[in-house]
C-alpha positions as CSV (number, residue, x, y, z in Angstrom):
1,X,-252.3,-166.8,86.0
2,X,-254.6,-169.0,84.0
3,X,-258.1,-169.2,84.0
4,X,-259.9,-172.7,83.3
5,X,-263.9,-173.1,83.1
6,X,-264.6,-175.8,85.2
7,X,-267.8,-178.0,85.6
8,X,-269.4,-180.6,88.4
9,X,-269.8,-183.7,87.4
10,X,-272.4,-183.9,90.5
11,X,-274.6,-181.3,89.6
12,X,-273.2,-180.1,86.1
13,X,-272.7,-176.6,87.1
14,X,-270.4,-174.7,85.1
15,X,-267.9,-172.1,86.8
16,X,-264.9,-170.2,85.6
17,X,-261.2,-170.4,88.4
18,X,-258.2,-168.6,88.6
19,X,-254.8,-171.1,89.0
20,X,-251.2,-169.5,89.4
21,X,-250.3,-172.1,86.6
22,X,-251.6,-175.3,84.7
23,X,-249.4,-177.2,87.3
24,X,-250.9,-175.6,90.0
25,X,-254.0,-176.8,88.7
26,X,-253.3,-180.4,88.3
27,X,-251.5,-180.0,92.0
28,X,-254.8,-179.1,93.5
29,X,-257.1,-181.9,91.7
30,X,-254.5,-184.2,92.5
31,X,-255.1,-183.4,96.6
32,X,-258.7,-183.1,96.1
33,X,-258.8,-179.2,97.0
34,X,-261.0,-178.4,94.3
35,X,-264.6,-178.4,95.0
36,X,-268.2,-177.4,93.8
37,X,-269.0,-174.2,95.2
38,X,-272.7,-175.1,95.1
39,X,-272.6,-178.5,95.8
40,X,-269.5,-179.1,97.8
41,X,-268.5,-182.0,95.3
42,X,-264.9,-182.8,94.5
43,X,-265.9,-184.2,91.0
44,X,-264.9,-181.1,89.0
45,X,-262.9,-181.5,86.2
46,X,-261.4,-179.0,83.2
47,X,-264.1,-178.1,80.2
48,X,-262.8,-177.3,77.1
49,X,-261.7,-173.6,76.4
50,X,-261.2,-171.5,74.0
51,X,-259.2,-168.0,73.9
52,X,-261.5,-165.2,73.4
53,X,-259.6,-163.3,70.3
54,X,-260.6,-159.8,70.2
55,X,-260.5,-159.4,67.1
56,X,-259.3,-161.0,64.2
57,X,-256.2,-161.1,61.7
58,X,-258.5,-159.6,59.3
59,X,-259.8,-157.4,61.2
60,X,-256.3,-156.0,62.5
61,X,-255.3,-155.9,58.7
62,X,-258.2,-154.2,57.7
63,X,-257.3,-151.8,60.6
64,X,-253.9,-151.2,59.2
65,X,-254.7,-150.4,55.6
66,X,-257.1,-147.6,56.7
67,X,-254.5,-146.2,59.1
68,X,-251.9,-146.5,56.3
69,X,-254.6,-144.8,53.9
70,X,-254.9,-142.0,56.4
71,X,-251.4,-141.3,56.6
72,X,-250.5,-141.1,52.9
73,X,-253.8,-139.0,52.5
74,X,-252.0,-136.9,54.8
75,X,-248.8,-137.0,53.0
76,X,-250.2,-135.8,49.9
77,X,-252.1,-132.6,51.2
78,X,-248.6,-131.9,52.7
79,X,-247.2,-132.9,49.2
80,X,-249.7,-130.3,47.3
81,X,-249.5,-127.7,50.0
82,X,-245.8,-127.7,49.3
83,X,-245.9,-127.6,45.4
84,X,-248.3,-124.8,45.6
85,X,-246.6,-122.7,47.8
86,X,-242.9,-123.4,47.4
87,X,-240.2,-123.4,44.5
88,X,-239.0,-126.7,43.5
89,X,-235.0,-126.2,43.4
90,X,-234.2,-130.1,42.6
91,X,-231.3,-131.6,43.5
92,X,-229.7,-127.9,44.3
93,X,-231.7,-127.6,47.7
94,X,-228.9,-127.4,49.8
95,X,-226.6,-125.1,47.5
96,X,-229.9,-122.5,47.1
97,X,-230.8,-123.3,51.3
98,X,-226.9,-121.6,52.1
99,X,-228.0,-119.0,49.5
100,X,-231.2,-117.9,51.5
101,X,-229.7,-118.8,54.5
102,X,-226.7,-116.1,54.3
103,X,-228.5,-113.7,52.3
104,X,-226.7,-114.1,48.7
105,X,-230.2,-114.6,47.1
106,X,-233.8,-113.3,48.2
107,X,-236.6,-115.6,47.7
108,X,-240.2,-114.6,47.5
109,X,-241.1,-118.1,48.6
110,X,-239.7,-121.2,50.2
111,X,-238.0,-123.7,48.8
112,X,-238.1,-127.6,48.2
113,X,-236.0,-130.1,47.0
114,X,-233.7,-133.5,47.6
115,X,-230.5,-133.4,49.7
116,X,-228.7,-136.3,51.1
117,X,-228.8,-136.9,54.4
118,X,-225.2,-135.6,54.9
119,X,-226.1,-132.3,52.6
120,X,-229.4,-131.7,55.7
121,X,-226.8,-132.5,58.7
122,X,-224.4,-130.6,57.3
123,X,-227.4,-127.8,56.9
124,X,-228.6,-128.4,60.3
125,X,-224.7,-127.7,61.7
126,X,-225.0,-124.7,59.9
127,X,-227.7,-123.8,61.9
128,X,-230.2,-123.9,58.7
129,X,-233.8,-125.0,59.6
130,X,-234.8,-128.0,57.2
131,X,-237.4,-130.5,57.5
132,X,-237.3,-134.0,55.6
133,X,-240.7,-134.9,54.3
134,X,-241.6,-138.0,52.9
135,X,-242.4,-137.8,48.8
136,X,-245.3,-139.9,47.9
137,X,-245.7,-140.6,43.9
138,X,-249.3,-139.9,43.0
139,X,-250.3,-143.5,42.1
140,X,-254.0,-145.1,42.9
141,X,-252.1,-148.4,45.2
């Protein structure tokens, strides 16, 4: 569907019309079947148009950024709630996870680390609970 504002040469009213296509358009002018509704005139013809936008590139971008703000903000309470209230292991997370998990070491608080992404599978077929949170570096960007 396509919509074309059209206007009588007869009487210079203006009207907007829905056309199942552009040739569909041109189809009807071409056998006369397009007339002024308040004049009953077949000189109509095509105005120009333009697509109503609703909203533009910078506003979309601007958009963006403050989502993306949002979401690192978010990240980084996440980030400090974790610091705070867990024990940074390093890169021993998964080796001190096992520990916990099967009761060779007691922990008085969680832990937090870096594992690869075998080292969590592997954790997760072991039927240990991990979670993969994304590390933001506290920079000003």
């Amino acid at each position: 569907m396509i919509k074309y504002k059209l206007k009588c040469k007869n009487c210079t009213l203006s009207f907007d019309s829905w056309f199942a296509s552009s040739q569909e358009y041109e189809k009807l002018k071409k056998k006369n079947y397009l007339s002024c509704h308040k004049c009953g005139s077949i000189k109509v013809e095509k105005t120009l148009m333009a697509p109503k936008l609703l909203k533009s590139w910078k506003e979309d971008i601007s958009v963006k950024k403050r989502k993306y703000k949002k979401i690192n903000e978010k990240i980084k309470e996440y980030k400090n709630f974790i610091k705070k209230n867990f024990e940074y292991v390093g890169e021993n997370f998964a080796y001190e996870a096992r520990s916990i998990h099967y009761k060779n070491k007691k922990k008085d608080k969680g832990i937090y680390g870096t594992a690869t992404s075998e080292e969590i599978k592997d954790l997760r077929d072991e039927g240990i609970n991990t979670e993969i949170i994304p590390w933001i570096e506290d920079k000003n960007n």
